[in-house]
C-alpha positions, 0 to 999 in steps of 0.5 A, spaced: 487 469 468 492 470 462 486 473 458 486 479 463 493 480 462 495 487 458 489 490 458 492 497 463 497 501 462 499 505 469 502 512 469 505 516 476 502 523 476 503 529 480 497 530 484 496 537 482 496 535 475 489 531 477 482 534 473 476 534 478 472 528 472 479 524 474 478 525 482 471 524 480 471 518 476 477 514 482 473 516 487 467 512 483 471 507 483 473 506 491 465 508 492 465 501 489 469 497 494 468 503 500 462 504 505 463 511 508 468 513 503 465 520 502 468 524 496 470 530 501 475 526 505 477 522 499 479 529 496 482 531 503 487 525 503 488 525 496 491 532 496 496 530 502 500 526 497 504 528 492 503 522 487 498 517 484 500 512 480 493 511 475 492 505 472 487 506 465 485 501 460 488 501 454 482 502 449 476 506 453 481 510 457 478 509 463 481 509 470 480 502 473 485 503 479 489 508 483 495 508 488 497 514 490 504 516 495 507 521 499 514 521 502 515 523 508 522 525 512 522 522 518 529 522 524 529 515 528 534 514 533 537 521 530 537 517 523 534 521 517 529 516 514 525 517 508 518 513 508 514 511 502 506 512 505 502 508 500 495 511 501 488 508 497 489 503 493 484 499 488 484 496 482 477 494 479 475 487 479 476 485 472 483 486 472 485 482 479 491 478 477 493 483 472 501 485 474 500 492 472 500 496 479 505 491 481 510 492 476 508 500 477 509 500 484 517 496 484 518 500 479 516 507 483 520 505 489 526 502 486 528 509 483 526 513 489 531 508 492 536 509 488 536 517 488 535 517 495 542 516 497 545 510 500 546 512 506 538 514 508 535 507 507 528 508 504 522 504 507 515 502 504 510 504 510 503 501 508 497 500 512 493 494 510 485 493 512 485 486 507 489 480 506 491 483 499 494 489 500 499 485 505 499 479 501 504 484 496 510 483 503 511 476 502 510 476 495 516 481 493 520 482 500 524 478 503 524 482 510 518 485 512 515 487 518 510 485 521 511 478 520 509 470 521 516 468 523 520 473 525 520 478 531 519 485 528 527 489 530 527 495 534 529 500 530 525 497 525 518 498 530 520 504 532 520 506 525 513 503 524 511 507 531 514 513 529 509 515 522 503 512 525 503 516 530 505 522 527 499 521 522 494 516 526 496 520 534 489 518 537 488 511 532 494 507 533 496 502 539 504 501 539 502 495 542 498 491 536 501 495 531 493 497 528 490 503 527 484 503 530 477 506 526 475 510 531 473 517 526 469 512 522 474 511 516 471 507 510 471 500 511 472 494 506 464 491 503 463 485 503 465 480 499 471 484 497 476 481 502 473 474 505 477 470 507 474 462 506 478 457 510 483 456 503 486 463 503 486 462 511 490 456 510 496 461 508 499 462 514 500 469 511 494 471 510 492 467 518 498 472 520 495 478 518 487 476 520 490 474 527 494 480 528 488 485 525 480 481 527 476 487 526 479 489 519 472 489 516 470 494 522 477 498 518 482 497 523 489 497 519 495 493 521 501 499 519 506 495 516 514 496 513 519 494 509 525 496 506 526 499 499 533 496 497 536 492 491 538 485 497 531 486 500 527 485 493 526 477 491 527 475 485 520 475 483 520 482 484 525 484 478 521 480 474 516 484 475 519 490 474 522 488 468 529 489 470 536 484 470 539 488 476 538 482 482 
């Protein structure tokens, strides 16, 4: 609704600059949507990354939602490969249908795209538990992977293949693409991501449901695209603001 629109202001934030009333207060809010989110794990995953992307309402100050990023250098095929790894990521509710993490997100890879080089492609690696997150691939990308109407490229798989065992060794199936929760992993509450027969009827979100059936036990179906100026729809320039499309 437009009247939601406006009201958070995002800032990418180093890791270490975090104070402990910040963690405190993002890991509140993931407790919200989270079952089995302990704070010990939550800390322990976030000080793996570099960056969070911290979203704060404009007049209380308060956080209202998080994504935080690592970048991981990875060698496929004999190729370097720089990956973006997208870690937890919520948004409150109230601000649902707000384009602020959206515009930070584009924003953030965009520049990391264009100072990595034209000659290491960058990839957006994320791992997706609800339909929303992979609702984002669709929306903004031309080429993502996996996807409804295409067969993933080899390359591309073994990229996929080669983060998600390095990070989930003993959880993910090359064969499915999912992560399974093995380790006791938060996992979505109800009500958060359901899925009723309009939203099934979207062949993306019926993709995403068939190909991860236990995402509400914490499966994740890992999922990459590429970072790069003829990958990004036009939708997603206008989000980020820029002209260059």
């Amino acid at each position: 609704m437009e009247a939601k629109l406006g009201r958070l202001i995002s800032k990418i934030v180093n890791i270490t600059s975090l104070s402990k009333p910040q963690i405190d207060e993002m890991h509140n809010l993931f407790c919200k949507y989270f079952d089995n989110a302990s704070a010990d794990k939550f800390e322990r995953d976030l000080k793996e990354k570099e960056w969070v992307i911290l979203l704060t309402d404009k007049k209380s100050g308060r956080i209202q939602g998080f994504s935080t990023q690592m970048v991981v250098d990875v060698i496929v095929d004999g190729l370097p490969v720089k990956i973006v790894f997208s870690g937890d990521t919520i948004i409150d509710k109230e601000y649902w249908g707000e384009p602020t993490l959206a515009k930070a997100w584009l924003n953030f890879f965009y520049s990391l795209a264009n100072n990595s080089g034209n000659k290491i492609k960058l990839y957006w690696f994320l791992i997706t538990m609800g339909y929303k997150t992979y609702r984002f691939l669709p929306v903004y990308f031309k080429q993502f992977y996996p996807c409804v109407d295409k067969e993933t490229p080899l390359f591309e798989k073994r990229v996929i293949d080669t983060i998600a065992l390095s990070k989930f060794p003993n959880e993910y199936n090359q064969a499915t693409g999912v992560i399974k929760n093995l380790s006791g992993r938060e996992i979505l509450r109800a009500g958060v991501a359901d899925i009723n027969p309009v939203k099934f009827s979207n062949p993306h979100v019926r993709y995403f449901v068939n190909n991860n059936p236990e995402y509400m036990k914490g499966d994740e179906l890992a999922c990459l695209a590429l970072i790069d100026k003829e990958n990004l729809k036009s939708l997603a320039f206008k989000v980020m603001g820029s002209k260059t499309n």
